[in-house]
N, C-alpha and C positions, 0 to 999 in steps of 0.2 A: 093871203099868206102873211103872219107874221110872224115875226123873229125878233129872238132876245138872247142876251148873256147870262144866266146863272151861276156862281160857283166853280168861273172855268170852263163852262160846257155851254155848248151852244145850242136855243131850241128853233122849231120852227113848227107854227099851227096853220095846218092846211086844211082849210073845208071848203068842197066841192061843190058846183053848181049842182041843182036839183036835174036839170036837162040833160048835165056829165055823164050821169049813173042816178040808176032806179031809189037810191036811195042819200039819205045826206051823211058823209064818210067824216069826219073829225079825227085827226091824230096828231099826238104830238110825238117830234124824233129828236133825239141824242146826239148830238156828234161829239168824237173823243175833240178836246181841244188840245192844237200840237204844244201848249206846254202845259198841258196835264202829265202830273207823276202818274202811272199805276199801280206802282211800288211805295206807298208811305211810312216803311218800316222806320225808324230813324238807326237802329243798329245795323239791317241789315245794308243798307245804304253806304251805309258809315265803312263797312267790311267793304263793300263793292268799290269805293272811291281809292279805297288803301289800296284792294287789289289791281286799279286802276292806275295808280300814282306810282306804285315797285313795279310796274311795268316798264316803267319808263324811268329815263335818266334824270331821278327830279330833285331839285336842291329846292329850298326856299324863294329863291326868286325868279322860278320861273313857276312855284306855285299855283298862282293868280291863275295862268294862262291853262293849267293843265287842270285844276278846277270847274275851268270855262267849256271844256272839253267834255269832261265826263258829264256838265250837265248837258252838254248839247248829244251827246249819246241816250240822255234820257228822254230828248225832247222838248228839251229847254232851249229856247234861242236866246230868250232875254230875260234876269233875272226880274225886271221892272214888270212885264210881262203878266206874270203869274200871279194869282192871288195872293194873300196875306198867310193864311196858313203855310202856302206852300213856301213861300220867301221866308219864314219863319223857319220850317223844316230844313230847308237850303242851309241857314246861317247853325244850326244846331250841327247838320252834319259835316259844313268847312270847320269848324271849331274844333269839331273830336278828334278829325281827320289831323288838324295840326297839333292838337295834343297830342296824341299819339307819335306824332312824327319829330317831336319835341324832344317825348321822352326819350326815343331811339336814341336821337343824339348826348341825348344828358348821358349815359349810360357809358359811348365811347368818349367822356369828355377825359377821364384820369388818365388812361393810356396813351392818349393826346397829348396830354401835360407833358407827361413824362418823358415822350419821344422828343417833344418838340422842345422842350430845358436839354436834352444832351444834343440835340442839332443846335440849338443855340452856344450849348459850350465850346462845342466844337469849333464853332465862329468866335469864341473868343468876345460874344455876346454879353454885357453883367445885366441887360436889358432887352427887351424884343419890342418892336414898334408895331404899330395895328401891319404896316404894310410890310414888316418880316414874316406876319401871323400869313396873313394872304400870299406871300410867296411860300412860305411852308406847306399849306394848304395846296396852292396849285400845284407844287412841284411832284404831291403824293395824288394828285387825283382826287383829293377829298371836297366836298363839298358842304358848307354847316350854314346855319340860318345866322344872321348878324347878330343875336343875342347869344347861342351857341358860338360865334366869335370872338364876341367879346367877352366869354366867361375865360376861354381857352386866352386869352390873351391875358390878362387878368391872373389867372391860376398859372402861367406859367414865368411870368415875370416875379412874382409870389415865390415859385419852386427855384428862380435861378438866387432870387435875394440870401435864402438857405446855405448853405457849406456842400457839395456835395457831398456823396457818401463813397 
């Protein structure tokens, strides 16, 4: 019997004594390897990880961890693990997955401003500090990635420098 790695998949050639059986049997077999994708769509993937990540309560930085997740639902234990392609594939679909979840936030970033310069007025604010921005944030339940924080900090210190209206 011998055995080898290919492409992720594991073979094994077994040929049988002449004495075994009337004749001489040769065959090689397949086994799925457990961090073989089956799915190497890169879109569909991509839609599967979203539907995976709005499932759940996810900010930016617990990203990593809920990434690690969905591949181990695929069958992935360790991204080191897995061939070159498939690691390849891996890094295409964390990327679009966080573009994606980028843009969400880029989109609720104006009405953010805006809330957050009259909670600031109200405080009697002419300035907000990274750690007014994060008690804003917590105190609304909100959750944004730290560049999504630093724009909102940024555009609202911006919006209080302004005259109100």
């Amino acid at each position: 019997m011998v055995c080898w790695i290919q492409n992720a998949a594991v073979f094994a050639l077994v040929r049988r004594a002449i004495w075994y059986a009337d004749e001489k049997v040769e065959f090689v077999t397949q086994s799925r390897s457990p961090g073989e994708l089956t799915e190497r769509d890169e879109a569909t993937l991509t839609a599967q990880m979203l539907a995976f990540v709005d499932g759940r309560e996810a900010d930016f930085d617990s990203l990593y961890g809920l990434k690690f997740l969905f591949w181990e639902t695929k069958g992935i234990r360790s991204r080191f693990a897995s061939d070159g392609e498939t690691r390849v594939l891996m890094q295409k679909v964390e990327a679009a997955v966080e573009r994606t979840l980028y843009e969400r936030e880029k989109e609720t970033i104006p009405d953010l401003v805006a809330t957050c310069a009259a909670w600031a007025r109200t405080q009697n604010a002419k300035r907000v500090t990274k750690a007014n921005i994060e008690y804003f944030l917590t105190d609304r339940a909100i959750s944004l990635s730290r560049g999504s924080r630093d724009a909102l900090y940024n555009e609202t210190n911006f919006a209080l420098a302004k005259p109100a209206n």
